[in-house]
FINU-808677 format. One record per atom (N, C-alpha, C, CB): x, y, z; residue in three letters. Coordinates in steps of 0.02 Angstrom, whole numbers, plus 50000, padded with zeros to 5 digits. Glycine has a CB too. Example, Ala and Ser with C-alpha at 12.3 -4.5 7.8 and 13.67 -1.06 7.14 Angstrom:
<nugus>
506604971650390ALA 506154977550390ALA 506604983550390ALA 505654977650452ALA 506424988850354SER 506844994750357SER 506455000250394SER 507044997050286SER 
</nugus>
This chain:
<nugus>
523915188349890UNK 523405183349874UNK 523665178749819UNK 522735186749851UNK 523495173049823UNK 523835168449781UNK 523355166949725UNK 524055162149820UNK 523665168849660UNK 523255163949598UNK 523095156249596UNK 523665164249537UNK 522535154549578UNK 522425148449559UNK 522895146149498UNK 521715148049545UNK 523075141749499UNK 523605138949448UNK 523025135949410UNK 524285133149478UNK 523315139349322UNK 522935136649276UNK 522805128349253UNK 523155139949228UNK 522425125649230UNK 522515118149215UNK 523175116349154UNK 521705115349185UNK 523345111349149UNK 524005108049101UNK 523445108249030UNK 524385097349132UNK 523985113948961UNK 523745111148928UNK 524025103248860UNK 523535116948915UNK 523515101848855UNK 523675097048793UNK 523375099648727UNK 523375089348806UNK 523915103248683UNK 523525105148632UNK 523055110048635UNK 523255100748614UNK 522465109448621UNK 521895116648635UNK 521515112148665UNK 521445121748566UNK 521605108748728UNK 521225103748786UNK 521605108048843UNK 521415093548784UNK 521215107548900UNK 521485108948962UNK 521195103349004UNK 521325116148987UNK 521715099349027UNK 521845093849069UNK 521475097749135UNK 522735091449075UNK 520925093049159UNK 520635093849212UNK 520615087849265UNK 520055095949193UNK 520735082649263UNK 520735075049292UNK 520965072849272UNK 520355071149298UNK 521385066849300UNK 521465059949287UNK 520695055849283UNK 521955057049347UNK 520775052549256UNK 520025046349247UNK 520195041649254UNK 519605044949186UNK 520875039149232UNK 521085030849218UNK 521725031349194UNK 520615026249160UNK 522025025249210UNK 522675025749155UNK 522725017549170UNK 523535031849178UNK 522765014249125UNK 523035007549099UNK 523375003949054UNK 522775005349094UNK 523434999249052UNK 524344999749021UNK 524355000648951UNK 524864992249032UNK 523755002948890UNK 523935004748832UNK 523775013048851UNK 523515000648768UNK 523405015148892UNK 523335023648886UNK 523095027148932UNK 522945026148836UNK 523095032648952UNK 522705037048997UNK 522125039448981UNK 523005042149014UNK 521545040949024UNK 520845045749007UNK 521025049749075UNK 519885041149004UNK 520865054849030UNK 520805061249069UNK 519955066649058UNK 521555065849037UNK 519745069249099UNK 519255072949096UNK 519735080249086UNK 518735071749163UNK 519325081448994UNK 519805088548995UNK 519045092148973UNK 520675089448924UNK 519525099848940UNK 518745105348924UNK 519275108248859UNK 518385113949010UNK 518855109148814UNK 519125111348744UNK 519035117848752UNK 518775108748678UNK 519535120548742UNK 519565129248730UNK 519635133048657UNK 520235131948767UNK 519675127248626UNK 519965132248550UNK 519235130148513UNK 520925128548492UNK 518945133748449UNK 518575132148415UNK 518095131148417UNK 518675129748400UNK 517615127048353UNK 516875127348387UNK 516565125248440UNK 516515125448358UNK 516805118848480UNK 516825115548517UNK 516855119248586UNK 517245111748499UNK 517255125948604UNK 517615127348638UNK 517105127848712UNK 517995133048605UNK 517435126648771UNK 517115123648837UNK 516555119648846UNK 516955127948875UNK 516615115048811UNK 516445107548792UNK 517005103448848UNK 516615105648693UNK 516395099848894UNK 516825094748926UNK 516775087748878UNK 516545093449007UNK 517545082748863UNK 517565078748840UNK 517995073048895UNK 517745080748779UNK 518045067948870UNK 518665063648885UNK 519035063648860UNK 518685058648888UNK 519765062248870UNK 520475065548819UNK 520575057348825UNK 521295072948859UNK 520685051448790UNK 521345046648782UNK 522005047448758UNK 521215042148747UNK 522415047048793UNK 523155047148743UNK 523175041448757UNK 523895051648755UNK 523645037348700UNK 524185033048706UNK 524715034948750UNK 524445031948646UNK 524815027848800UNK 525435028948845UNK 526055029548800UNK 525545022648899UNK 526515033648831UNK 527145037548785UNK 527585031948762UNK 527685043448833UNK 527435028148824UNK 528005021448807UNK 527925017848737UNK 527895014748866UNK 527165018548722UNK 526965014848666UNK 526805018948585UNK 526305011348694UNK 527115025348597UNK 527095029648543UNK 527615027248472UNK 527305036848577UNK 527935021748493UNK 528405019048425UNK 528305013148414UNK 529155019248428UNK 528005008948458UNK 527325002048429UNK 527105002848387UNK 526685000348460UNK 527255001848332UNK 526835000948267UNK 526074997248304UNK 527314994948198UNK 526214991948321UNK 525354987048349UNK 524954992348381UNK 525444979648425UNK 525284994848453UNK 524944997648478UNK 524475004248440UNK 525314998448523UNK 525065008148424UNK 524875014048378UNK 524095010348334UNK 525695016148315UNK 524205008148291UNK 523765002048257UNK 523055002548289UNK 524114993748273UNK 523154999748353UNK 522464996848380UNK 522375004948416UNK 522484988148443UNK 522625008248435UNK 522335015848455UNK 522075017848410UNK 522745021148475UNK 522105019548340UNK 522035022248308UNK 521315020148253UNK 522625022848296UNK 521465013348257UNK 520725008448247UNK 520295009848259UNK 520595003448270UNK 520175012248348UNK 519795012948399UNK 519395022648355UNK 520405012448493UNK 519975025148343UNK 519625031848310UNK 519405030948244UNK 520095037948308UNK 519585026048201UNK 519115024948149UNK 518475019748147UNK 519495023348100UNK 518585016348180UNK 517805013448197UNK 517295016148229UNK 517815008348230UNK 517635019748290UNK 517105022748334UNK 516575030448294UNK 517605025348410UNK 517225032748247UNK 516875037148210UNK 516415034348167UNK 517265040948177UNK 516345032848135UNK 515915027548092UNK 514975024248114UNK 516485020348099UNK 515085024648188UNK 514585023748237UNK 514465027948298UNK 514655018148257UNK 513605029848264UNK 513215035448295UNK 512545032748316UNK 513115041448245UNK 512765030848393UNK 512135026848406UNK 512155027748499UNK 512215017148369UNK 511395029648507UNK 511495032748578UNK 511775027848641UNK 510765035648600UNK 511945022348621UNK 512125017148667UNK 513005016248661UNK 511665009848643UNK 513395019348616UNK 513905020048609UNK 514445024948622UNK 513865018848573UNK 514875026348662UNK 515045030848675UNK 515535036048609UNK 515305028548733UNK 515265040748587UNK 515525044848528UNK 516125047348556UNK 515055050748501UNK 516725045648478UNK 517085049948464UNK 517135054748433UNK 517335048448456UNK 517395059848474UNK 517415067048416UNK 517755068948375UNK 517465072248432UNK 518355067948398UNK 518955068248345UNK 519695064048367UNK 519145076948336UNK 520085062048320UNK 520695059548340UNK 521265062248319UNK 520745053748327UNK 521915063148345UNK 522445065248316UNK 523155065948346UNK 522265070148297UNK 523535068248353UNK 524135071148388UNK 524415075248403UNK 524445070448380UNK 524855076848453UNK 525015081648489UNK 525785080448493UNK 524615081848553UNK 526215084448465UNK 526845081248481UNK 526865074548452UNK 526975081048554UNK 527095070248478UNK 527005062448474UNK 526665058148496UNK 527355059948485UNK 526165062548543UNK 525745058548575UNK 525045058248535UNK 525695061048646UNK 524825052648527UNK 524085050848516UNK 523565051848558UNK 524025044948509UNK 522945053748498UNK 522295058048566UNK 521785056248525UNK 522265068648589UNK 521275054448568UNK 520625053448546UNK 520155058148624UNK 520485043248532UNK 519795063048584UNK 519425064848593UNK 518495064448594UNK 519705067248577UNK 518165061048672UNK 517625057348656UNK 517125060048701UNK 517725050148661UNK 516415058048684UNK 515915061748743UNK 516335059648814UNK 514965057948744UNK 516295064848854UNK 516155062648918UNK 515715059048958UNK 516135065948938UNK 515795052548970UNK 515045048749006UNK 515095051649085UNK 515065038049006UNK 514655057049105UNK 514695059549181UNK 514225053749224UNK 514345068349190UNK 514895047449256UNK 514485042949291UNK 514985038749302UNK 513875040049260UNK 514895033049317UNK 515215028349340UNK 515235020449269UNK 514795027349419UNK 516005016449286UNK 515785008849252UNK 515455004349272UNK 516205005049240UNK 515154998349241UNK 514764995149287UNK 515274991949307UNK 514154991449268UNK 515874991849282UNK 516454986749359UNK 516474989849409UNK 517354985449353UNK 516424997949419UNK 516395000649480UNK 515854998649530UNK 516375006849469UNK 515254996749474UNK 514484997749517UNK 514594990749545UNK 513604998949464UNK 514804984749499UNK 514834978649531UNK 515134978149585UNK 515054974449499UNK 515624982949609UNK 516214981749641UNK 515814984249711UNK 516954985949609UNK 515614991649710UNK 515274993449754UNK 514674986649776UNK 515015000549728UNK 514254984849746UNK 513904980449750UNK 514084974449796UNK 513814979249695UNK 514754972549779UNK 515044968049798UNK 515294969449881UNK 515534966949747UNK 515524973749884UNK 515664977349942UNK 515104980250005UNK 515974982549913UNK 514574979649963UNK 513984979950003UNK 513474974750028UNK 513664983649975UNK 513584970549988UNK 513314965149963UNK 512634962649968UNK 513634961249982UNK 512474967349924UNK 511904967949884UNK 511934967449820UNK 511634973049893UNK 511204963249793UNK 511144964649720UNK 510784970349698UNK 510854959449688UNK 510854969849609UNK 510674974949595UNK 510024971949552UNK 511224979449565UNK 509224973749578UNK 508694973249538UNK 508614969749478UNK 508554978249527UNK 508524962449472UNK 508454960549408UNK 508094965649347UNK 508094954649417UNK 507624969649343UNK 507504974749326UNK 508024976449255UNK 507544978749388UNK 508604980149317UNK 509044985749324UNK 509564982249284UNK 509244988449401UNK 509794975949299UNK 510144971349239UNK 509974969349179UNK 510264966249254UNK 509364966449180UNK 508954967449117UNK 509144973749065UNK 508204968449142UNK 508974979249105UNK 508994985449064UNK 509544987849023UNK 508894990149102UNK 510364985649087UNK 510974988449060UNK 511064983548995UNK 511624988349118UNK 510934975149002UNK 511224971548962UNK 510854972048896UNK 511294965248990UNK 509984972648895UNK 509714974248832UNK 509964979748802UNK 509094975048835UNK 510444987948829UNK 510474992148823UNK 511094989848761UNK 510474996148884UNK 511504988548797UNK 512224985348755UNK 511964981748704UNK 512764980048798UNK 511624975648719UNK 511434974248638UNK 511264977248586UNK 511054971448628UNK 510764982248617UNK 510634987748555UNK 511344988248530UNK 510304996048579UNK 511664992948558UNK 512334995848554UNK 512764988148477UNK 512794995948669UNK 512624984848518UNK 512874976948473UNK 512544975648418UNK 512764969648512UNK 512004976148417UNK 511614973948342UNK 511664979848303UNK 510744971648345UNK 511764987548310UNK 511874992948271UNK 512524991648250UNK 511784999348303UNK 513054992148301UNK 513974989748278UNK 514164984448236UNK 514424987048340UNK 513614978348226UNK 513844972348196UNK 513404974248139UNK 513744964848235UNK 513064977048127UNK 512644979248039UNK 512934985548011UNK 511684981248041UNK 513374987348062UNK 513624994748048UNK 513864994947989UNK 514144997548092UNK 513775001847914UNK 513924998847870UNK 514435006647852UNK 513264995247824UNK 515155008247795UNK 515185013547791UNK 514975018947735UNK 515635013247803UNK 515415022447726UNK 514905029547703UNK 514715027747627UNK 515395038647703UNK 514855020647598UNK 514935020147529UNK 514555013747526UNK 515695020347499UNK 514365012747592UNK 513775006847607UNK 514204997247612UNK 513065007647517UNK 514714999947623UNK 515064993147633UNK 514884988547711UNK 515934995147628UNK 514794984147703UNK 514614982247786UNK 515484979647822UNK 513874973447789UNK 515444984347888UNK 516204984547901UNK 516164978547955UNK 516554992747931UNK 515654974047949UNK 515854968548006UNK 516144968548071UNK 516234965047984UNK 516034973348101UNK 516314974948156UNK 516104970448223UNK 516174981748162UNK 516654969248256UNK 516614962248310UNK 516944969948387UNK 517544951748275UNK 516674969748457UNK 516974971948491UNK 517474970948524UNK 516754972848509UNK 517424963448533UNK 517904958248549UNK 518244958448635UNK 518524959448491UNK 517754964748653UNK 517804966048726UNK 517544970448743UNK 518324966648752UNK 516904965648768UNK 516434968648807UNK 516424966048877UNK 515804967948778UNK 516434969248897UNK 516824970548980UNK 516574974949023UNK 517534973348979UNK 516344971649087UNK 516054978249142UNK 516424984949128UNK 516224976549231UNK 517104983149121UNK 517414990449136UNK 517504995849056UNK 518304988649177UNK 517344991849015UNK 516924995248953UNK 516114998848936UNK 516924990148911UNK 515774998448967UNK 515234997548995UNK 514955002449049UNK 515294991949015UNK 514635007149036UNK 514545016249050UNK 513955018149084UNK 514475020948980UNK 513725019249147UNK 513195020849159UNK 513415030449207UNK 512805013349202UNK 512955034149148UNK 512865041049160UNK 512375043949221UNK 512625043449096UNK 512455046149250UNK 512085050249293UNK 511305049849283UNK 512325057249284UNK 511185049349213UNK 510315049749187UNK 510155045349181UNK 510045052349130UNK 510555037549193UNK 510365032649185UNK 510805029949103UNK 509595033549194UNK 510915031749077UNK 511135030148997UNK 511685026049027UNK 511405037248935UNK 511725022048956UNK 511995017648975UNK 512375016148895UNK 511495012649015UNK 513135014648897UNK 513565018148855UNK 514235011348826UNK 513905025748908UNK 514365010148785UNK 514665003048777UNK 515405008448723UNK 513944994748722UNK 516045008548763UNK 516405012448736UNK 516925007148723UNK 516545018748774UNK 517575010448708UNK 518245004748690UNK 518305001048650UNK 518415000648727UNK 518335001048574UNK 518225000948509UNK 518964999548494UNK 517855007348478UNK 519384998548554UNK 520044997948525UNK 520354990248501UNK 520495001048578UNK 520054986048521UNK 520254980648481UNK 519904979048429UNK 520304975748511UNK 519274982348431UNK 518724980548381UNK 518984977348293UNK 518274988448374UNK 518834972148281UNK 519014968048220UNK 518554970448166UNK 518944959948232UNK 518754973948129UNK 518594977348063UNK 518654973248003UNK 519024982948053UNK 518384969547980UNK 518724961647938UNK 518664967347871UNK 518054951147933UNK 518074970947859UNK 518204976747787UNK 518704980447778UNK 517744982247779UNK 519034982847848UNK 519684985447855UNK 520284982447864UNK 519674988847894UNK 520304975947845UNK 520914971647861UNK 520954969647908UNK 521434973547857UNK 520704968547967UNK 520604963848027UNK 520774955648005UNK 519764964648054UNK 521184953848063UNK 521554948848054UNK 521494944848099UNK 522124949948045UNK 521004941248127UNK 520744936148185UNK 521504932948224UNK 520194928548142UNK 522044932048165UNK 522664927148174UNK 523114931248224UNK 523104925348096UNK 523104939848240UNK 523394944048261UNK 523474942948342UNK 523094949448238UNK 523924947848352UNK 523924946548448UNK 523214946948483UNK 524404953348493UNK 523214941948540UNK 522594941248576UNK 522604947048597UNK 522504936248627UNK 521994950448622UNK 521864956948652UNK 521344955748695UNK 521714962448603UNK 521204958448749UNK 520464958548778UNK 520664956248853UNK 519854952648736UNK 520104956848875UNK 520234954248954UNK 520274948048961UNK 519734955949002UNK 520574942948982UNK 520664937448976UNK 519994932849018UNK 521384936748997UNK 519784936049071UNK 519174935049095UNK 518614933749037UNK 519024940849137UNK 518284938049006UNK 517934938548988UNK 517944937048901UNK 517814943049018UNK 518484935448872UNK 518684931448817UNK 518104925148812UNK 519494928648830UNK 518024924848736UNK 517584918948733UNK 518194912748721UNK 516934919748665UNK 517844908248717UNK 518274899348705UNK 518704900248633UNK 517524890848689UNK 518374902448593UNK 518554903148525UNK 519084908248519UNK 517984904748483UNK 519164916048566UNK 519264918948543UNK 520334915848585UNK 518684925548547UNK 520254910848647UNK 520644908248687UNK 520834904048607UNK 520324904348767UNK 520704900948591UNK 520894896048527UNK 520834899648491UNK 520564890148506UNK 521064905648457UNK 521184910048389UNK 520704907448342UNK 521964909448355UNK 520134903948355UNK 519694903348331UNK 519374907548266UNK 519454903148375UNK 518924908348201UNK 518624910148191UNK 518234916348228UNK 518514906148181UNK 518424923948207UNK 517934927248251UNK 517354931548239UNK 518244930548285UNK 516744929648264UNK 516174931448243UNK 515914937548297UNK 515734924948237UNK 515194941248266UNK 514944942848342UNK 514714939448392UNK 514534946248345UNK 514764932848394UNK 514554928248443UNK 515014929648506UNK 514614920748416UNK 515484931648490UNK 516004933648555UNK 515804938448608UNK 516654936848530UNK 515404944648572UNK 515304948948559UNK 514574950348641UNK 515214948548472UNK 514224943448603UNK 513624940948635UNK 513774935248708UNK 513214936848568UNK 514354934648695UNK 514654929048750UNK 514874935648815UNK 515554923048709UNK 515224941148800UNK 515364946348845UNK 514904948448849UNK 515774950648838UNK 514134949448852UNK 513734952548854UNK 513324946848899UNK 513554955248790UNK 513344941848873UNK 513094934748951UNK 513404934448997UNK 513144926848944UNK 514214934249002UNK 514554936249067UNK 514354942449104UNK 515244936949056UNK 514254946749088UNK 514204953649113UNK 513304954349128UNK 514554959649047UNK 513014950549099UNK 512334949149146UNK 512524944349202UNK 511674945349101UNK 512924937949185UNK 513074933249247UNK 513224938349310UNK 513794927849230UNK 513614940749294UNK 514064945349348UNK 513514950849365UNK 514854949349311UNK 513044952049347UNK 512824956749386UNK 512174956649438UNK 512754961149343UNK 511934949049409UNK 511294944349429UNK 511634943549504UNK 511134935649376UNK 512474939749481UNK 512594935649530UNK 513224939449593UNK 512854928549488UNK 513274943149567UNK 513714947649607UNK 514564944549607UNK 513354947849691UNK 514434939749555UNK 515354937549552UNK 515354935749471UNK 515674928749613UNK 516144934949466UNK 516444935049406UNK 516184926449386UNK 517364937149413UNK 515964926349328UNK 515844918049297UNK 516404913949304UNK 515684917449217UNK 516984917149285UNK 517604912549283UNK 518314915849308UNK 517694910149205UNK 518374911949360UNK 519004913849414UNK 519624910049408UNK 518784912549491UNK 520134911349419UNK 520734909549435UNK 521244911749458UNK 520894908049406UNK 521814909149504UNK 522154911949527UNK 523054913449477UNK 522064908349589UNK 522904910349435UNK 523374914749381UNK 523074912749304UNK 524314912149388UNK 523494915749265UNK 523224917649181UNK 523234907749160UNK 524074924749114UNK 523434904349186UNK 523404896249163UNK 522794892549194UNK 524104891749188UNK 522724894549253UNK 521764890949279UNK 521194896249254UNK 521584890649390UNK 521434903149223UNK 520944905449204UNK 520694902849130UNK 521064911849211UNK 521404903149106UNK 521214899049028UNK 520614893449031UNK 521964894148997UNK 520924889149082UNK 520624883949103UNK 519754882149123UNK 521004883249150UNK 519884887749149UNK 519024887849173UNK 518754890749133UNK 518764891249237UNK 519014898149070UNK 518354897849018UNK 518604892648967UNK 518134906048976UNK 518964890148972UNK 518904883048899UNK 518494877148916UNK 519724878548877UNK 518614875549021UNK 518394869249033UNK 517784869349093UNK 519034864949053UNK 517964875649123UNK 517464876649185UNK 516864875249193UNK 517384881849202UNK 516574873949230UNK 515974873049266UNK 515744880249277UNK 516084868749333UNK 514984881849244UNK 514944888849275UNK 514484886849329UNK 514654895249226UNK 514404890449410UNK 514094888749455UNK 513434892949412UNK 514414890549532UNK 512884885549450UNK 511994887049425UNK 511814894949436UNK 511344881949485UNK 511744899049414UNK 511474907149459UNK 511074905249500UNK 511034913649418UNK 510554899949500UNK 509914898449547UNK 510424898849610UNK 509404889849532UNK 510844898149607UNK 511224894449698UNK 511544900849721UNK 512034886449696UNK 511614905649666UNK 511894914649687UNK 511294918249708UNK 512244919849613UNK 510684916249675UNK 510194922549678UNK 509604919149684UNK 510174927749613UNK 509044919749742UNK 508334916149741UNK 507984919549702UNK 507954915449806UNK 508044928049678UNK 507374929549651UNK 507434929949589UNK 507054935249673UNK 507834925549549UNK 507614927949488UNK 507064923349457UNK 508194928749444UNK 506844928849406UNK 505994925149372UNK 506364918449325UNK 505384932849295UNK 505694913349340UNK 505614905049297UNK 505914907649231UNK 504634901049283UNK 506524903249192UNK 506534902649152UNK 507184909249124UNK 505854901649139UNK 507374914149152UNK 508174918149139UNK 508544912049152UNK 508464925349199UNK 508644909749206UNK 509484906549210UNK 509544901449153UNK 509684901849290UNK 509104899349103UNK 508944894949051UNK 509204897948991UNK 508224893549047UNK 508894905448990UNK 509234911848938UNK 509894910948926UNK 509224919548969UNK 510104912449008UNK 510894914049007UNK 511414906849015UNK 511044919749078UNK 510774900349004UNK 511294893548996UNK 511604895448929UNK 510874884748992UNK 511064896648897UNK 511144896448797UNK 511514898248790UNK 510794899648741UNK 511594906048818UNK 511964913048794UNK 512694910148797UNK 511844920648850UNK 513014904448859UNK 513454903348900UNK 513814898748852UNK 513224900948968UNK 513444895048807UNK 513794887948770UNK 514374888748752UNK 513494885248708UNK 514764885648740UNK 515534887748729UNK 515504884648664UNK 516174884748785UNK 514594881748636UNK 514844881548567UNK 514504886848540UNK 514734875048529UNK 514794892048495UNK 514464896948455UNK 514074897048428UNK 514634898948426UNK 514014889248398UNK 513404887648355UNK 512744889348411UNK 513444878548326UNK 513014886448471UNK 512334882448501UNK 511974890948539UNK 512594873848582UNK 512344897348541UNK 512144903348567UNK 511754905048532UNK 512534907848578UNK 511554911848561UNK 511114916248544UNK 511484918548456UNK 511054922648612UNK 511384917548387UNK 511684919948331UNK 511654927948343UNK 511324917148264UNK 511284932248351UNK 511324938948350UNK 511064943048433UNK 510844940848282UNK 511224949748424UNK 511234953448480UNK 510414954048483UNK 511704960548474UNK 510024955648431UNK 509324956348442UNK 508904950248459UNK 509064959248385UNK 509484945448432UNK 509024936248466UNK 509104937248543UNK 509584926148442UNK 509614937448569UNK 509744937548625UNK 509364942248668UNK 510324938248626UNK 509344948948667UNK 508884955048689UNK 508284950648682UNK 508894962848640UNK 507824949848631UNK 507034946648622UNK 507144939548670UNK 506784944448521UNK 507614936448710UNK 507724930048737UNK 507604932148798UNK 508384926348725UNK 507754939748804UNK 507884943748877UNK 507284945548891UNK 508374950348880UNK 507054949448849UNK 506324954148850UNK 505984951048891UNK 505874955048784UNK 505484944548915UNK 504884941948937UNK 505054945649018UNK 504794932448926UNK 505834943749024UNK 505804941849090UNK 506124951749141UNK 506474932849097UNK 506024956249063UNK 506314962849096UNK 505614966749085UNK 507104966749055UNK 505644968249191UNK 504854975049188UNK 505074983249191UNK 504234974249277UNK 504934981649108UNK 505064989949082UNK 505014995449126UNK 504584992249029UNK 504414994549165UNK 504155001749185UNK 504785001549248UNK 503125002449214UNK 505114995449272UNK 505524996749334UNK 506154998449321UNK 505564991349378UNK 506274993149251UNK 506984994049240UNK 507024999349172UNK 507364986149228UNK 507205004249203UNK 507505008549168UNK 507955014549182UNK 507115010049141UNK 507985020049137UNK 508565023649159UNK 508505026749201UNK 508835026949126UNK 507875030649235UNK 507895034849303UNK 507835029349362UNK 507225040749309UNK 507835024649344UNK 507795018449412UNK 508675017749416UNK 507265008349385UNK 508855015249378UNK 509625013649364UNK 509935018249386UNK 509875012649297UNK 509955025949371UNK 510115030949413UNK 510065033449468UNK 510015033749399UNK 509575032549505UNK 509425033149571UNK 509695028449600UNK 508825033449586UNK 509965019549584UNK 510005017449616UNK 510945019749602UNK 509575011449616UNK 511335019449575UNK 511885021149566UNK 512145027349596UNK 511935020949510UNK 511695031349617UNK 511765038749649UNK 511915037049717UNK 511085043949645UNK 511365031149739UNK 511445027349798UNK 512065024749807UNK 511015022349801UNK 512135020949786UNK 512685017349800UNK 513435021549795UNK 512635011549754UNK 513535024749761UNK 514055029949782UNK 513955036849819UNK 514365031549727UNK 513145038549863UNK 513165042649874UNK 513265050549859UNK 513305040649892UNK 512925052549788UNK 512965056549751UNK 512235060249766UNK 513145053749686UNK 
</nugus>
């Protein structure tokens, strides 16, 4: 009779999945065996190996475990601990058991169907929370650490099995109390980059609030706000583009959103929403609580991947 072969360990983690791997690191779904913690499912990040003698990279991994510790807020995905193994870098974080909303869009897209104004309402007010706690976030000695996400992104962006809904990836996050340096290498998805942040601009949480209007665009409308077929027409279209009206993507949405999400859209910072809770209270009229929420959002996501 043949043994089951034990899982790979990392450290006092036992590697159970792959989750992801992209080009600064891997997630893996592991289970902690050593300590208090012990058979606790988490997410494991390492830094990819290639990038273990990057000073930058190292840098912005490691950022990602001091900011994220710092913030304890149910809309954020927690880190537990960070450290190393050998030479490799690890951050250890809740497990979100569910899907991204780039997955859900994608499925969406593929089905082509939308998803419940409701149900968008809900995810994008959800993240703001997540945004107006991160940008007042202050630390243990009461300093306000100014924290910018600087990429907020479907595929940052967490919806759990129960509906929760989870705003993780803290790794470029601009710490200006911690030496954050706006002038530094661009980082972020280039999609979803604000105008300012394309022009090394000044960076505020207005950016912050600009990925958080795309990622309602995109989920109202079932496509990306700004397309191109390489990294020079994409520049192009969020510095100069035309965003198509949502009215001409979607008939049902209620009088007076696609007006919300003109504001939210301005490519001048001034002229947006100034904070995450302006923006949410801009949202509110037009989101029906009792529909959109987390056991609706869940059921419908169960759907769509058949769970």
């Amino acid at each position: 009779m043949s043994v089951a072969k034990a899982p790979p360990r990392f450290g006092r983690f036992e590697i159970l999945q792959l989750l992801g791997r992209g080009g600064m690191a891997e997630v893996y779904k592991a289970r902690i065996v050593e300590g208090t913690r012990a058979g606790q499912v988490i997410a494991l990040k390492r830094l990819a190996p290639k990038l273990a003698a990057d000073p930058e990279a190292v840098d912005l991994f490691t950022v990602e475990a001091d900011v994220s510790r710092l913030l304890k807020h149910p809309n954020i995905v927690e880190v537990l601990e960070a450290g190393v193994v050998g030479e490799m870098y690890y951050l250890a974080m809740e497990y979100v058991d569910g899907r991204d909303l780039g997955m859900v869009l994608a499925r969406c897209r593929e089905r082509k169907i939308f998803l419940p104004v409701p149900f968008a309402l809900y995810i994008v007010r959800r993240v703001l929370d997540a945004l107006a706690y991160a940008h007042e976030a202050r630390g243990p000695t009461g300093l306000h650490l100014n924290i910018i996400h600087c990429d907020v992104s479907p595929s940052n962006l967490f919806i759990s099995r129960l509906g929760e809904i989870k705003l993780g990836d803290f790794g470029i996050a601009k710490v200006r109390s911690m030496g954050g340096d706006s002038n530094e290498t661009l980082w972020g998805k280039l999609a979803y980059l604000a105008p300012e942040q394309l022009d090394r601009g000044p960076l505020t949480p207005r950016v912050d609030l600009w990925g958080s209007a795309l990622a309602l665009y995109e989920i109202l409308g079932n496509q990306r706000t700004f397309q191109g077929s390489n990294t020079e027409q994409l520049q192009q279209a969020v510095r100069h583009g035309q965003i198509q009206p949502l009215e001409e993507l979607r008939k049902d949405l209620p009088s007076g959103l696609a007006h919300v999400l003109r504001r939210a859209l301005n490519r001048d910072p001034d002229k947006r929403y100034q904070t995450a809770a302006e923006f949410s209270d801009a949202l509110k009229p037009f989101h029906d609580e009792m529909v959109g929420e987390a056991l609706g959002i869940a059921s419908v996501v169960r759907g769509l991947f058949k769970q």
